[in-house]
VEXMIKOL-365633 format. One record per residue (C-alpha): residue in one letter; z, x, y. Coordinates in steps of 0.2 Angstrom, whole numbers, plus 5000, padded with zeros to 4 digits. Each point is the difference from the previous one (the first is absolute). Example, Ala and Ser with C-alpha at 12.3 -4.5 7.8 and 13.67 -1.06 7.14 Angstrom:
// VEXMIKOL-365633
atom r: a; Z: 5039; X: 5062; Y: 4978
atom r: s; Z: 4997; X: 5006; Y: 5017
This chain:
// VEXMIKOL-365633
atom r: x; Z: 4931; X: 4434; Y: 4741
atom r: x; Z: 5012; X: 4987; Y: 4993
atom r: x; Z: 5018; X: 4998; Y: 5003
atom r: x; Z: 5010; X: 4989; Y: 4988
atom r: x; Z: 5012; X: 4990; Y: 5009
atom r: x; Z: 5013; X: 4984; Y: 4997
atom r: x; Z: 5011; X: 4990; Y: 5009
atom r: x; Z: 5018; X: 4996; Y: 4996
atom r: x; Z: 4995; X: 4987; Y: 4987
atom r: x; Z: 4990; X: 5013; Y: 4991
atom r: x; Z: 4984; X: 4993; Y: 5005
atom r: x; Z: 4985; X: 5010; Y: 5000
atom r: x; Z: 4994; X: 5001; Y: 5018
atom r: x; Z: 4990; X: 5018; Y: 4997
atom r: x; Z: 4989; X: 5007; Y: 5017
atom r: x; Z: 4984; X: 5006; Y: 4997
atom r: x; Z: 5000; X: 5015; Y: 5016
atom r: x; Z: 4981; X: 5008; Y: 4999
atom r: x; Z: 4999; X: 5019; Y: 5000
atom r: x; Z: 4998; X: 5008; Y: 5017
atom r: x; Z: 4983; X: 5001; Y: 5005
atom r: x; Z: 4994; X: 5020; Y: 4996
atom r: x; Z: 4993; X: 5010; Y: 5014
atom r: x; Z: 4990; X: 5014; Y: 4992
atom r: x; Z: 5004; X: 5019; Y: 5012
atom r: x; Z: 4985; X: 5012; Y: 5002
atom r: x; Z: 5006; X: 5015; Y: 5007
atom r: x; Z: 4987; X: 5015; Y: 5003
atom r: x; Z: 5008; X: 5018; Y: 5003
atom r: x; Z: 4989; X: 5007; Y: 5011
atom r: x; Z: 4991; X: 4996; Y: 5019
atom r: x; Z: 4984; X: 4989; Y: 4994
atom r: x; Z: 4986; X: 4995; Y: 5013
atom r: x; Z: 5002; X: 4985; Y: 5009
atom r: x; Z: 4980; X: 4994; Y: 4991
atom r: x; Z: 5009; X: 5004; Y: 4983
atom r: x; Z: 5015; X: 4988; Y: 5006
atom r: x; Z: 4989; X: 4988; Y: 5005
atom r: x; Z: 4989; X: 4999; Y: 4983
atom r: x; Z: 5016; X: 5000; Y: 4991
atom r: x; Z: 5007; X: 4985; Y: 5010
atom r: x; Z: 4982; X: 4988; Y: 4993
atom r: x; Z: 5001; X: 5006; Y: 4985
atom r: x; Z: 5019; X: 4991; Y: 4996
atom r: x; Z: 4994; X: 4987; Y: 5012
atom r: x; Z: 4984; X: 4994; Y: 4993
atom r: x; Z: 5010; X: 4999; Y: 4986
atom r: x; Z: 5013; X: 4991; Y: 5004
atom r: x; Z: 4988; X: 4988; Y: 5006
atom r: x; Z: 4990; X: 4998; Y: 4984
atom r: x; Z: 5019; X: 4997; Y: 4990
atom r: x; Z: 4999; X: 5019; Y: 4993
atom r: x; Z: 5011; X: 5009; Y: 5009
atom r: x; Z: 5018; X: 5000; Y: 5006
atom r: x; Z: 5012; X: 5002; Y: 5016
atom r: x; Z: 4998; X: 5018; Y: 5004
atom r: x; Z: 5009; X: 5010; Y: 5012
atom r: x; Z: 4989; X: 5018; Y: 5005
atom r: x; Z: 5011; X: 5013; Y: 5007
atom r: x; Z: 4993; X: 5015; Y: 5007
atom r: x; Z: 4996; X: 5011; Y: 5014
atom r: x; Z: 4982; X: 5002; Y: 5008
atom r: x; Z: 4992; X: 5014; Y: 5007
atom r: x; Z: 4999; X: 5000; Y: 5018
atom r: x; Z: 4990; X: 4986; Y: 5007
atom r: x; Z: 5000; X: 4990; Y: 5016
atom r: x; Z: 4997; X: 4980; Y: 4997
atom r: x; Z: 4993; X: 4988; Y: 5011
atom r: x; Z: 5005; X: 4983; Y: 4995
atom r: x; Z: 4991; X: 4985; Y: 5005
atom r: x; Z: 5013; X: 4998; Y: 5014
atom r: x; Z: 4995; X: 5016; Y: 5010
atom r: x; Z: 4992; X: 5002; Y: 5017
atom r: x; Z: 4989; X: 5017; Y: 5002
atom r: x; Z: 5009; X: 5009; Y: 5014
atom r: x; Z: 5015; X: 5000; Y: 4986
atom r: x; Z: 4992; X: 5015; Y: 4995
atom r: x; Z: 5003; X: 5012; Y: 5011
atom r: x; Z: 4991; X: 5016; Y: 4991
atom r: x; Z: 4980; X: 4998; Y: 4993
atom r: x; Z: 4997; X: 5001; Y: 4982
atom r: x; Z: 4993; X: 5016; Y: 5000
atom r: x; Z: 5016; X: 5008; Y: 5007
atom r: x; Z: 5011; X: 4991; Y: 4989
atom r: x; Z: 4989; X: 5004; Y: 4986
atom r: x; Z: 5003; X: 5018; Y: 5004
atom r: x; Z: 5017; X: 5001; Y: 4996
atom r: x; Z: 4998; X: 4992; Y: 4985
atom r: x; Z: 5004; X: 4982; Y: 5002
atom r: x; Z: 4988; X: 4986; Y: 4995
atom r: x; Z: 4998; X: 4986; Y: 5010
atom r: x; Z: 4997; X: 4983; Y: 4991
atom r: x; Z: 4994; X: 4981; Y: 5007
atom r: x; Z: 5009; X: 4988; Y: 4986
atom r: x; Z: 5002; X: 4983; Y: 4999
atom r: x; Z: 5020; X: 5000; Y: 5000
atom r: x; Z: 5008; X: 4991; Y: 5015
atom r: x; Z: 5009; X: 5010; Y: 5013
atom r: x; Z: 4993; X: 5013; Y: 5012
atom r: x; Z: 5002; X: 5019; Y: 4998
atom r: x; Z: 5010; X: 5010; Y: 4989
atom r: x; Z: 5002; X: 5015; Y: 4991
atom r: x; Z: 5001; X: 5006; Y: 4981
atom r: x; Z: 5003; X: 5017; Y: 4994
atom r: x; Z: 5011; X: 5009; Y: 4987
atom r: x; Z: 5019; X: 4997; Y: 5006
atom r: x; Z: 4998; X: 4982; Y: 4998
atom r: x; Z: 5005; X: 4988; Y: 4991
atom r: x; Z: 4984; X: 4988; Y: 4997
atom r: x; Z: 5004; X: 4984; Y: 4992
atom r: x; Z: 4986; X: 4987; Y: 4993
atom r: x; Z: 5004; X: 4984; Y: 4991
atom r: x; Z: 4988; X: 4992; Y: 4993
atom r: x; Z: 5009; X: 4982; Y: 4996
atom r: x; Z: 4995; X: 4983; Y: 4996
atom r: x; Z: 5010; X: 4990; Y: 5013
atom r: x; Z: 4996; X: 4983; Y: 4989
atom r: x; Z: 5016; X: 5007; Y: 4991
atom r: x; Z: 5008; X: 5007; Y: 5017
atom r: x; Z: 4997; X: 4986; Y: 5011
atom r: x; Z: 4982; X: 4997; Y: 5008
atom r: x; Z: 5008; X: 5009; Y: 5017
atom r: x; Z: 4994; X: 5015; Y: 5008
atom r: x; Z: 5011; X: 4999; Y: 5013
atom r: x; Z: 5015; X: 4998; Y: 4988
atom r: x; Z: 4994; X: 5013; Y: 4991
atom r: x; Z: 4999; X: 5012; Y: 5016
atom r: x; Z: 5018; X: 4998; Y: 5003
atom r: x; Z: 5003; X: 5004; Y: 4982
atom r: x; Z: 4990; X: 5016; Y: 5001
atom r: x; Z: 5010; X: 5005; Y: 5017
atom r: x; Z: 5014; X: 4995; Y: 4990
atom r: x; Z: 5000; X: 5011; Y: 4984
atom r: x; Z: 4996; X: 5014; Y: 5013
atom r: x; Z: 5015; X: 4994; Y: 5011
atom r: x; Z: 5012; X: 5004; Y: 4985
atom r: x; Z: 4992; X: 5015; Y: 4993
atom r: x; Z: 5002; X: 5009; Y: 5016
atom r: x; Z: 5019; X: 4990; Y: 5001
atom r: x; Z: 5004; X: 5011; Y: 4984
atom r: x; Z: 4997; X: 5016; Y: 5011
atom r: x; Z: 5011; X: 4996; Y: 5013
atom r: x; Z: 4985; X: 4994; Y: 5011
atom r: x; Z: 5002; X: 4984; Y: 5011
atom r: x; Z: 4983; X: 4994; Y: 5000
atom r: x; Z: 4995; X: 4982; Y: 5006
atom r: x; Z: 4986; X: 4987; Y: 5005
atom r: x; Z: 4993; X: 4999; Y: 5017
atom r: x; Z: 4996; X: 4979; Y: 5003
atom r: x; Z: 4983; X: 5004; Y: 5008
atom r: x; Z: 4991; X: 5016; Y: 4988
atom r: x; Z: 4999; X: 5002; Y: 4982
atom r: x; Z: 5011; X: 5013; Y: 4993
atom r: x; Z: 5014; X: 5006; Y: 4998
atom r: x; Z: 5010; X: 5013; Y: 5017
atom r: x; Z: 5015; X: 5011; Y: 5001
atom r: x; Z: 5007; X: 5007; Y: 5015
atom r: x; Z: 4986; X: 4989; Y: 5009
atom r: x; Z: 4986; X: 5011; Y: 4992
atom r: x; Z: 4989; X: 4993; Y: 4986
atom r: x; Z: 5005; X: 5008; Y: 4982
atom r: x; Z: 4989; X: 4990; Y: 4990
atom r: x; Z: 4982; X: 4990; Y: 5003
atom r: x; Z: 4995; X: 4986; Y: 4989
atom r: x; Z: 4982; X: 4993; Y: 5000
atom r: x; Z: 4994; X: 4989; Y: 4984
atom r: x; Z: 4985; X: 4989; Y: 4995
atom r: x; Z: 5000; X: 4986; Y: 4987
atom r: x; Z: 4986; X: 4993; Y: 4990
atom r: x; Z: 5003; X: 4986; Y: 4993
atom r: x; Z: 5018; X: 5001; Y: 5001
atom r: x; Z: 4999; X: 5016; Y: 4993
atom r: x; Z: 5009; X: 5015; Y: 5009
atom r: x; Z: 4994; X: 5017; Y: 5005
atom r: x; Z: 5001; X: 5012; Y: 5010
atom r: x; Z: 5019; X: 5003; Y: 5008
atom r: x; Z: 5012; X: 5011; Y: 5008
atom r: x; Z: 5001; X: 5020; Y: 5005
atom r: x; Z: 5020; X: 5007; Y: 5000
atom r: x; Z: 5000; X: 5016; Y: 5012
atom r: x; Z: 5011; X: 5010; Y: 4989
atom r: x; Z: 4997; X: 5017; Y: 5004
atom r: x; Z: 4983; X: 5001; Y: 5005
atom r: x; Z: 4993; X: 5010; Y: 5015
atom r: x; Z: 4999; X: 4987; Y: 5014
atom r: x; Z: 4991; X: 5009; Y: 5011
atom r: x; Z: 4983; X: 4987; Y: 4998
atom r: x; Z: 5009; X: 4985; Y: 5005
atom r: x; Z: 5005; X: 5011; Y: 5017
atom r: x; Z: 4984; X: 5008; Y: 5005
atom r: x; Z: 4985; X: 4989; Y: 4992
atom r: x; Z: 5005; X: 4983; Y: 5001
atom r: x; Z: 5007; X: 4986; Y: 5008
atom r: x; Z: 5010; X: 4997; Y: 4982
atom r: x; Z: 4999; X: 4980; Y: 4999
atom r: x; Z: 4993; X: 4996; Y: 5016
atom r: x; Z: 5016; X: 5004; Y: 5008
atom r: x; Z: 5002; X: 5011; Y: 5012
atom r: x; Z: 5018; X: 5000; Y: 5008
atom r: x; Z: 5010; X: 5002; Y: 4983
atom r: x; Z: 4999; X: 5018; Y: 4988
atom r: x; Z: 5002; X: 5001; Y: 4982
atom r: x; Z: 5012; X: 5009; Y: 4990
atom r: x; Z: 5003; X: 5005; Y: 4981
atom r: x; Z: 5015; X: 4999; Y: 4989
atom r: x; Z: 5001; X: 5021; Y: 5002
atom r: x; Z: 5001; X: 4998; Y: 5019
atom r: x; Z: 5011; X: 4986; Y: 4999
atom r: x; Z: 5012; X: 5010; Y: 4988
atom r: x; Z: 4997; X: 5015; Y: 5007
atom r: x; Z: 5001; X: 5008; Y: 4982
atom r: x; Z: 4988; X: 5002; Y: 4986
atom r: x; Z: 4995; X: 4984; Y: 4989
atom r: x; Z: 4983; X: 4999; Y: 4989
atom r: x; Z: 4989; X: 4985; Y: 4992
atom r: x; Z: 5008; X: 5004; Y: 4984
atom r: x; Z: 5019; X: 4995; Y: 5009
atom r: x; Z: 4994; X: 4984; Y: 5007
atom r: x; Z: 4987; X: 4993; Y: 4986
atom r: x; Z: 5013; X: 4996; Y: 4989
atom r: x; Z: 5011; X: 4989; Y: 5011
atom r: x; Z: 4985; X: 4993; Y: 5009
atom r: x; Z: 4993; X: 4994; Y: 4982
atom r: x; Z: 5019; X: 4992; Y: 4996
atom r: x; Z: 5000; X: 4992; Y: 5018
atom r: x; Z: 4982; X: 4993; Y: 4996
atom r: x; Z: 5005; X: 4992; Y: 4983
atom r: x; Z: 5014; X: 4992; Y: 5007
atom r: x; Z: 4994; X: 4994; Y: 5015
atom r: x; Z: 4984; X: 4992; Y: 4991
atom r: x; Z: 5009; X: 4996; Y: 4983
atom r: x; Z: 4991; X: 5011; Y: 4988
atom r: x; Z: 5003; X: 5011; Y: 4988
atom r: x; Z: 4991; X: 5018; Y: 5002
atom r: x; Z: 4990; X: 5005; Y: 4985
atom r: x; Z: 4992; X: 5015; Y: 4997
């Protein structure tokens, strides 16, 4: 993008400002399954590795499914997989960070997949940036959310409203945050310790709000918050 400019003389001091960086939005209407989320995730990794691909952000919700990040301890886990798996919720050992959490229809799921050569080679920069975009996007909503100095995350009322766990490879991001929006939150109060904490509960935008609110009110905002807060453009 080019700008012509001149100073009082009339000489030609023209600004060459580059184009935003574009960040290109996959959104997928319906609940997918946490292994489909995963295989998406490599594929627009690999290729961003091998030059062939492009910042992506995956928005989405899963199907219901425990995960154990690498960060968990076993008696987290307060039912046995057979139990949980007869009410229909998977349990999942993946190679995020972070302990326990939940995913299930309701949610908000967020995955970027970003090269941080062009975002700064800093994964705890870009944590607070991630807590961040979700800090705003609940802001919009008349939600007061904020950071907690010693967990990950972002908390409302003293209860935790969003997890965030990631994993890079090579500088490249994936994996990333869950939004309760208006999911059932029962799981993270009867199967699990939800992040290996014990002495805090969670809470969703609904329960916050006390009113209806869906994926399809928040996405928007949250993909605007995103943009700006990471200087992209989004791109469908």
């Amino acid at each position: 993008m080019k700008f012509l400019r001149y100073d009082r003389l009339g000489r030609d001091i023209t600004a060459i400002i580059p184009d935003m960086p574009t960040c290109k939005i996959i959104s997928y209407p319906e609940p997918i399954s946490y292994a489909r989320g995963l295989v998406e995730q490599n594929r627009i990794l690999d290729a961003l590795l091998t030059g062939d691909g492009v910042d992506t952000l995956m928005l989405l919700e899963h199907k219901p499914t425990i995960t154990v990040g690498r960060g968990s301890v076993p008696t987290d886990l307060l039912r046995t997989h057979e139990e949980l798996r007869a009410d229909g919720i998977d349990v999942v050992e993946t190679d995020r960070g972070g302990e326990i959490t939940y995913h299930g229809p309701g949610q908000l799921v967020a995955y970027p997949i970003l090269n941080l050569e062009a975002h700064g080679r800093d994964l705890h920069q870009y944590l607070r940036k991630l807590e961040e975009t979700i800090i705003r996007t609940i802001a919009h909503f008349g939600i007061d959310g904020g950071r907690d100095p010693g967990y990950t995350g972002v908390w409302t009322s003293n209860r935790k409203i969003a997890a965030i766990g990631i994993k890079a490879r090579r500088w490249v991001t994936m994996h990333g945050i869950a939004l309760n929006v208006d999911d059932d939150l029962t799981p993270f109060r009867r199967d699990f310790v939800p992040c290996g904490i014990s002495d805090r509960g969670v809470t969703s935008m609904q329960e916050e709000l006390d009113a209806p609110i869906t994926r399809a009110d928040i996405e928007p905002v949250f993909i605007s918050q995103f943009c700006k807060i990471f200087g992209v453009t989004a791109e469908s």
